[in-house]
C-alpha positions in Angstrom: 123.8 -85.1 141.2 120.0 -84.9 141.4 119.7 -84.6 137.8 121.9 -88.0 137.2 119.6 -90.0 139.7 116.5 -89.3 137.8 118.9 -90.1 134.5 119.6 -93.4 136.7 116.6 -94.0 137.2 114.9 -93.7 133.8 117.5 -96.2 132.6 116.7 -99.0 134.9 115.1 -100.7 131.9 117.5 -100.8 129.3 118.5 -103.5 126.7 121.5 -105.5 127.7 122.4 -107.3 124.6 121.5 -107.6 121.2 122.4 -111.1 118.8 121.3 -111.9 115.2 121.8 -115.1 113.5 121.6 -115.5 109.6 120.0 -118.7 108.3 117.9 -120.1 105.2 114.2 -120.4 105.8 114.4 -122.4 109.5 114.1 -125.9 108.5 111.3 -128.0 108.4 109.9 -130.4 111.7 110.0 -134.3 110.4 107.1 -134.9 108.8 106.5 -131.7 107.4 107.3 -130.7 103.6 106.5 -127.5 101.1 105.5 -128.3 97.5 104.0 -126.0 95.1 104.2 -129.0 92.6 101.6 -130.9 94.3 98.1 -130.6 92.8 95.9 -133.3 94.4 96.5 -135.2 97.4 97.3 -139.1 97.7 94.5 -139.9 99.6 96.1 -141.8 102.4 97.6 -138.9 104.3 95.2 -139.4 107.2 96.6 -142.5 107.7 100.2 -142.3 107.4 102.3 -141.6 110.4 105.2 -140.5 108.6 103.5 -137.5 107.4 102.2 -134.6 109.6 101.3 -131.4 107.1 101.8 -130.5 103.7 102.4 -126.5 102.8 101.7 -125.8 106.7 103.4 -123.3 108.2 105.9 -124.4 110.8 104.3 -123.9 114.8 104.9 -120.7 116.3 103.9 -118.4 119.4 100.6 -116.8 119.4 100.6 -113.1 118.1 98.7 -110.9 115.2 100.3 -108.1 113.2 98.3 -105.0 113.9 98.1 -101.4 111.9 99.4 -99.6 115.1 100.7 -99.8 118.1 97.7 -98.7 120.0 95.6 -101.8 118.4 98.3 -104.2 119.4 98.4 -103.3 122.9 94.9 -104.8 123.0 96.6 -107.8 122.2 93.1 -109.6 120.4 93.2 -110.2 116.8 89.5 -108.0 116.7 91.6 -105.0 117.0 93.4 -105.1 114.0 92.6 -104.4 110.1 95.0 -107.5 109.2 92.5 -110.0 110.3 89.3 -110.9 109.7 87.4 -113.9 110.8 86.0 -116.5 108.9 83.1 -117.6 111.7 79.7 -118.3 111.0 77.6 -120.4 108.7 79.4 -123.0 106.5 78.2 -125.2 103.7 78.2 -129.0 105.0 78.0 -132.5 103.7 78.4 -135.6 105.9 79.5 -138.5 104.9 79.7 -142.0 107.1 83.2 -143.5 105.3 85.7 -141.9 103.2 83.9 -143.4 100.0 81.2 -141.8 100.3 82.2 -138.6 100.5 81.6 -136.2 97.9 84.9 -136.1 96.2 85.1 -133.1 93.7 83.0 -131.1 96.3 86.4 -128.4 96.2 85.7 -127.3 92.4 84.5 -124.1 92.0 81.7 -124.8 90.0 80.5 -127.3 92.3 77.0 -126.6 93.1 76.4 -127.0 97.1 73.3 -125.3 97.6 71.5 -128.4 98.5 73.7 -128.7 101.3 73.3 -128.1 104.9 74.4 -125.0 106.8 76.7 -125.7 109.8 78.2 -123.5 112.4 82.1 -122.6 112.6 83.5 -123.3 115.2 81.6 -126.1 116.2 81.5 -130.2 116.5 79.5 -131.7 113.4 77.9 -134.7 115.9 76.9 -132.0 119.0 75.3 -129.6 115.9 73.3 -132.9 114.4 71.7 -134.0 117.6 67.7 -132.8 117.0 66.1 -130.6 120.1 62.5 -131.9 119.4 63.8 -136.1 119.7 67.3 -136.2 120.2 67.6 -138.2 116.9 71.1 -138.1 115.0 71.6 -136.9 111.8 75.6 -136.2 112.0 76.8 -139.5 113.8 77.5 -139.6 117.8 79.2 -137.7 120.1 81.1 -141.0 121.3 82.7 -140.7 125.0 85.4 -143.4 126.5 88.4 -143.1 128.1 91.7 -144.2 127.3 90.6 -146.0 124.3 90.2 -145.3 121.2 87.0 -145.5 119.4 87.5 -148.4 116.8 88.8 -151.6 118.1 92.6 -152.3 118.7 94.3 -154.8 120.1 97.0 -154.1 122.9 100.0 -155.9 120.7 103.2 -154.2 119.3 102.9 -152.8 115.9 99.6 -152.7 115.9 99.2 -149.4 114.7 99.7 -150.2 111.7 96.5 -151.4 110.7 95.1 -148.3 110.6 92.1 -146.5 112.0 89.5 -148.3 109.9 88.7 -151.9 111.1 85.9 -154.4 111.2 84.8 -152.8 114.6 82.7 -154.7 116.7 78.7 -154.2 116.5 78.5 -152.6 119.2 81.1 -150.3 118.8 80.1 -146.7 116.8 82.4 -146.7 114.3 80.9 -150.5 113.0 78.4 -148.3 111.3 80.6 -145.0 111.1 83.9 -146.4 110.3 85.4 -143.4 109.6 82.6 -139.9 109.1 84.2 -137.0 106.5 82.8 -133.8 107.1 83.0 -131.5 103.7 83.1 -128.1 104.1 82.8 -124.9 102.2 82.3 -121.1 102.2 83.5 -118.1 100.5 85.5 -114.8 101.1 86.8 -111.6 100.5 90.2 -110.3 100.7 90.2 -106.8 101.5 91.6 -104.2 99.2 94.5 -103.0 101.7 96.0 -106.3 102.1 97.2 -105.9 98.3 100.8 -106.3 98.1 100.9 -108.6 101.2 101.3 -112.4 102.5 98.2 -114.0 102.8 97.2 -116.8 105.4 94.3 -118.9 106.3 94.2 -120.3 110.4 92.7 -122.9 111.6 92.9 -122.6 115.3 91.7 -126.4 115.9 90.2 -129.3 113.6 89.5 -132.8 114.6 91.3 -134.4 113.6 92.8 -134.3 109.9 92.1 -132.2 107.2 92.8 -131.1 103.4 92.6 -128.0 102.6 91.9 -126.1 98.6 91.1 -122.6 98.1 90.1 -121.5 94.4 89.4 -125.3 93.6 93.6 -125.5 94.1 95.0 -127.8 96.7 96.8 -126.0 99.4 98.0 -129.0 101.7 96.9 -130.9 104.6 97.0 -130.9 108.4 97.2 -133.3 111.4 97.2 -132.5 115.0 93.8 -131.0 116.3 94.5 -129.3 119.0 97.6 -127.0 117.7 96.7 -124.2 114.8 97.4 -125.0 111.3 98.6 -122.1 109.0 98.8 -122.0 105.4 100.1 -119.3 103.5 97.5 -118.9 100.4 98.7 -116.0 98.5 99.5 -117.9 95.5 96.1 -119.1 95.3 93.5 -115.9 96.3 92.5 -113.5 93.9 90.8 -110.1 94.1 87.1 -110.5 94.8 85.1 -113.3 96.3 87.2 -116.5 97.0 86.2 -119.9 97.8 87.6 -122.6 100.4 86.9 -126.0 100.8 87.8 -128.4 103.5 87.7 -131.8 104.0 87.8 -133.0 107.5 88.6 -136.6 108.5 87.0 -137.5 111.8 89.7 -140.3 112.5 93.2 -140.3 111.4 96.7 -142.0 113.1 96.7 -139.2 115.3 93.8 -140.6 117.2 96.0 -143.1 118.3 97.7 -140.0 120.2 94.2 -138.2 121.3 93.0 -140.7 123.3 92.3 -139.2 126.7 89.1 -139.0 129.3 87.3 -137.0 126.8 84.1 -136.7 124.3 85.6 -137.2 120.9 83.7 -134.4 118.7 85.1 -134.2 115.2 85.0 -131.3 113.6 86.7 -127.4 112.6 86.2 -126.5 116.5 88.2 -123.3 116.7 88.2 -120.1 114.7 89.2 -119.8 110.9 90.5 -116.6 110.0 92.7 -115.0 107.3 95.1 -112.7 107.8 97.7 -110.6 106.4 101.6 -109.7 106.8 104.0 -107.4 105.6 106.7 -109.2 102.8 109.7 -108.6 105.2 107.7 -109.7 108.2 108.1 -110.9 112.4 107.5 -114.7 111.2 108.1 -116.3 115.6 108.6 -114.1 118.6 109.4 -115.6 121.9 109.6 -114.3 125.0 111.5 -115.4 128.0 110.6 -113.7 131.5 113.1 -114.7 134.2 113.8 -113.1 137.6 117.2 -112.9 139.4 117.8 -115.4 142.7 116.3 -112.7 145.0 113.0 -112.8 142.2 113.6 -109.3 142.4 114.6 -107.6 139.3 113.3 -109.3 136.0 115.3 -110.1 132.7 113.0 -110.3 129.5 114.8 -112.2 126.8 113.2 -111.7 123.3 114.2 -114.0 120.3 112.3 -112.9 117.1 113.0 -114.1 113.6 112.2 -112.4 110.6 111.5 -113.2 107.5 112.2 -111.6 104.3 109.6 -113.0 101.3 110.7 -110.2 98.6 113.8 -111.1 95.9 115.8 -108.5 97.4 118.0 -108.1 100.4 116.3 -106.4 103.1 119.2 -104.0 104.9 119.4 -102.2 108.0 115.8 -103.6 109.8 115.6 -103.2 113.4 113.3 -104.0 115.9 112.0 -101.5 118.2 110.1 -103.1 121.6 107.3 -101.2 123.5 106.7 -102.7 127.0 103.7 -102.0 129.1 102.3 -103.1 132.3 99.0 -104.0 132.5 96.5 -102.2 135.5 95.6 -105.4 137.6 92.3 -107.5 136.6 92.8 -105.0 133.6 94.0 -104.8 129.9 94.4 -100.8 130.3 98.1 -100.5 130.1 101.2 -97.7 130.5 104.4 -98.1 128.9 107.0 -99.1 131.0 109.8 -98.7 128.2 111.1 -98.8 124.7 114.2 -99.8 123.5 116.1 -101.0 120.3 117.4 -104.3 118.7 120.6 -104.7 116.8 120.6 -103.4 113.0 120.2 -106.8 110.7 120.2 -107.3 107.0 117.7 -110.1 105.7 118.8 -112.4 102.5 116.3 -112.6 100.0 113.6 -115.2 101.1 115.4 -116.4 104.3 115.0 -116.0 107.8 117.4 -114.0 110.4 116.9 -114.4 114.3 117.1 -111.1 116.4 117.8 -111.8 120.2 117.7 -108.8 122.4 117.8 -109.0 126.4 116.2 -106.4 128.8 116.6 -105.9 132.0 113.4 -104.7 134.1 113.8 -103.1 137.8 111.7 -104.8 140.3 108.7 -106.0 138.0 105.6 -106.4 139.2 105.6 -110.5 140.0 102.3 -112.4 139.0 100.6 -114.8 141.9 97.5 -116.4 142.1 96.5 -113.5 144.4 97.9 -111.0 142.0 98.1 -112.2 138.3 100.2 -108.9 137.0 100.6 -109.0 133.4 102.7 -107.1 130.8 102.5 -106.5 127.1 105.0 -106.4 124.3 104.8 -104.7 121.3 107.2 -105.0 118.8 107.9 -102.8 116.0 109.7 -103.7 112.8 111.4 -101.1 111.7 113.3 -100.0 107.9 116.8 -98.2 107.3 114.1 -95.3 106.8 113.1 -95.1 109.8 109.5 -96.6 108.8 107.5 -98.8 111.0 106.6 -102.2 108.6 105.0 -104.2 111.0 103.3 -104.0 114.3 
C-alpha cells in the first residue's frame, strides 16, 4: 500500500488525452498568398488594402528550435545554435518619396559603399537627429494622436485615396510625403544548418516592407508591430549572402496605427535567421486552465507539424518536458514528461497534435508571486530519435 501511494503520487501529472488532425498546409489568412512565380513586385502593395504579405509565413506563437533540451529550457533564442542574429550596422539610403528611392539598390552587384551605416533595430528619424545641433538628416520623428500624419478627411471611403496627398504646409509629410528607407547587409549561413529550412524574422518594421535576398524577391510585409517570417531556403547559398530591404514609412496600414504615439519608421525589432528541421513543430499553443476550486491545473497543448520532405513522415511523436521555474528565477526542475499520440505526416502537409495534461495543485501566478513554467517539446521519429527541440 505504501508503495502504490508513492506510484499515485508520481502519476499526478499524466497526459489525459491525445488527438491528431490531418490537413494540407493550414490555409492561408485573407490577404495573404505564396508564389514562387513572382519575381518583382507591383509596386503598389503598400497601398492596397486587399493585400497583407506575399511568401510570409502565416502568424504563430513565439518559440525557437534549440539543439537540446537543456538550451531550450532557457527559453531565449541566444541559447541555441539554430539562430543567429542579424543586429548591428546596416547599409542605408534615405529617400523623401517613393521616386526617389534608389530602385535596383537589391542587385547584388549594386555598389553601396557610399552609403550610410545605420543601426538595427532602430528608427531611421531618432538615428538622423545630430547631437552637436539637433539638425535632421532622416526626416522627423512626428508625434500626434489619433490622427494620422498626412491629411484625411473624416468622410466614408475615404481611405481610398491613399496615404500620399497634397498635405497641408504645415503638415510633415508636405515635404516628406512618403520617406523609403533602403536597406542592406550581408550574411553567413552556418555549415550545420545544411540540409535544413531556412528563415529570415523580422520582429517589427514600420510599417511596410519588400524583402530580396541574393538580388531575388522574397515577398513583402504589412503590419509593424507582429513578426514577419519568410522562409528563404530557396534563395541562400553557401557562403556570404546578401539581403536587401525596402522599408515604406507609410502604407494603408497607417490608417490602423494611429494611436497616442511617436510614429518612428523603421526595422525596430531584431532580424535574425534561423533554422528548422524538414519534418518540423511549425505552431505550438498552449492553454493553462485551472479547475473551479483553481486548484489543480489542466495544460492543453495543440502543436502542428509540418512535414517539408517528399515523403511520408510515419510514426512521429511528441514527447513534452515540463518544468517549473524557481520564483523571480529562470533556474528550473522538471516537473514531468509525458507522450503525444503516434502521427503519420503526408508529404508537405501539416498534421495537428493535441495532448491534454493534467497538473496537481500548480503553483498559481499573482502579482505577488508571478510563478512560471516551461515547456519543452520534443519531436520525436519511429526510431526513437529526437528531430527537433
Amino acid at each position: 500500500m505504501k508503495s502504490n501511494s508513492k506510484i499515485l503520487i508520481l502519476a499526478s501529472v499524466v497526459v489525459l488525452g491525445a488527438v491528431c488532425i490531418r490537413a494540407d498546409y493550414s490555409p492561408l489568412m485573407e490577404g495573404y498568398a505564396m508564389s514562387t512565380n513572382t519575381k518583382a513586385p507591383k509596386g503598389n502593395e503598400w497601398n492596397n488594402p486587399a493585400v497583407l504579405g506575399l511568401n510570409k509565413e502565416m502568424p504563430r506563437s513565439w518559440f525557437f528550435s534549440f539543439d537540446t533540451r537543456d538550451n531550450a529550457r532557457k527559453v531565449l533564442p541566444e541559447n541555441s545554435v539554430y539562430w543567429k542574429s542579424l543586429d548591428g550596422m546596416w547599409k542605408f539610403h534615405f529617400a523623401k518619396s517613393p521616386d526617389e528611392r534608389p530602385q535596383k539598390f537589391y542587385r547584388t552587384d549594386f555598389d553601396d559603399s557610399s552609403w550610410d551605416d545605420i543601426a538595427v533595430p532602430g528608427n531611421w528619424s531618432v538615428q538622423g537627429i545630430s547631437k552637436q545641433d539637433g539638425s535632421r538628416r532622416y526626416g522627423s520623428p512626428i508625434y500626434v494622436n489619433q490622427l494620422t500624419v498626412f491629411h484625411t478627411e473624416r468622410t466614408v471611403g475615404d481611405w481610398r485615396k491613399g496615404v500620399m496627398r497634397d498635405n497641408p504646409s504645415s503638415y510633415t509629410t508636405h515635404d516628406y510625403p512618403n520617406e523609403v528607407g533602403s536597406y542592406r547587409r550581408s550574411f553567413m549561413v552556418p555549415e550545420e544548418w545544411d540540409g535544413r529550412e531556412i528563415y529570415i524574422s523580422f520582429d517589427g518594421v514600420d510599417s511596410f516592407f519588400y524583402l530580396w535576398i541574393n538580388g531575388q524577391y522574397v515577398g513583402f510585409s504589412k503590419n509593424s508591430r507582429n513578426a514577419a517570417r519568410f522562409n528563404i531556403t530557396r534563395h541562400v547559398k553557401k557562403g556570404r549572402n546578401e539581403v536587401a530591404v525596402e522599408v515604406y514609412r507609410l502604407s494603408d496600414g497607417s490608417f490602423l496605427e494611429a494611436q497616442d504615439m511617436f510614429r518612428l519608421p523603421g526595422i525596430f525589432r531584431t532580424v535574425a535567421i534561423y533554422s528548422q528541421p524538414k519534418v518540423q513543430v511549425n505552431d505550438i499553443i498552449v492553454v493553462p486552465d485551472l479547475d473551479s476550486d483553481y486548484r489543480n491545473g489542466m495544460l492543453n497543448i495543440t502543436a502542428t507539424v509540418r512535414n517539408h520532405t517528399g515523403r511520408k513522415a510515419d510514426e512521429y511523436r511528441l514527447r513534452y518536458w515540463l518544468y517549473a521555474n524557481n520564483l523571480y528565477q529562470d533556474d528550473n526542475t522538471l516537473v514531468s514528461t509525458t507522450e503525444s499520440a503516434v502521427f503519420n505526416v503526408s508529404k508537405e502537409s501539416d498534421l495537428q497534435s493535441q495532448t491534454a495534461i493534467y497538473v496537481a495543485n500548480p503553483k498559481k501566478w499573482s502579482a505577488e508571486e508571478p510563478n512560471r513554467y516551461t515547456l519543452v517539446a520534443e519531436l520525436v521519429d519511429k526510431k526513437d530519435q529526437v528531430v527537433e527541440t
